[in-house]
N, C-alpha and C positions, 0 to 999 in steps of 0.2 A: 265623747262618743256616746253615752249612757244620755245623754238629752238628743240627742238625734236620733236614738232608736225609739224612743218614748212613741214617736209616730206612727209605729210599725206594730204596738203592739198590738194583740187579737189579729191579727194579717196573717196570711198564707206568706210566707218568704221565703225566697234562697237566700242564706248565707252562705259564702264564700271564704276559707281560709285559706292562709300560706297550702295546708295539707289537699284540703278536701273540699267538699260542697254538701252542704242539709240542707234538704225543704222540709216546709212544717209551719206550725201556728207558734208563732213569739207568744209567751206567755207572761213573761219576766224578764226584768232585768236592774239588777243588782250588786253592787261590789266588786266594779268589775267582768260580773260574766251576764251573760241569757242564757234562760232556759226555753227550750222549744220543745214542741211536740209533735216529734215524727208518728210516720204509721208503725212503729214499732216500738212504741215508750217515749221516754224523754231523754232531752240532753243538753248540758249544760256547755258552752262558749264559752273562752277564754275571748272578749272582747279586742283584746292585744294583738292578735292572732289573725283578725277580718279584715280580709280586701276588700270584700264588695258584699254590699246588702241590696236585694232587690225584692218588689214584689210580686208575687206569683204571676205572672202573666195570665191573662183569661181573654176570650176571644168574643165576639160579639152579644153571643149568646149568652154570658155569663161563666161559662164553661172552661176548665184549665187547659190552657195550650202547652203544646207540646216543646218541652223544654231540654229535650238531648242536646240542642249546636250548645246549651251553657255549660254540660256535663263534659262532650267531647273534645279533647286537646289533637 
């Protein structure tokens, strides 16, 4: 898993676990976990733990699109 993400890193991303969903900039990734940087600090992934890794969607203009349908169950 930790050589797949190597692509992702400096990238805007959703990750995706079993619990929950983080956006933020991949910073690291190590021993098992990443570390990301949301708008509110950092946080570190349990790797073991990720369904889906995606990158930020942006819209033509460069600009972040609107990513609630990935939030909403």
């Amino acid at each position: 898993m930790s050589e797949l993400l190597n692509k992702y890193i400096g990238l805007e991303v959703i990750i995706t676990t079993i619990s929950n969903s983080v956006s933020g900039k991949l910073t690291k990734i190590e021993n098992g976990w990443a570390e990301i940087e949301t708008g509110t600090g950092s946080e570190m992934i349990n790797l073991e733990y990720v369904t889906l890794i995606k990158e930020y969607p942006r819209n033509k203009k460069g600009k972040k699109s609107s990513v609630r349908a990935l939030f909403e169950e």
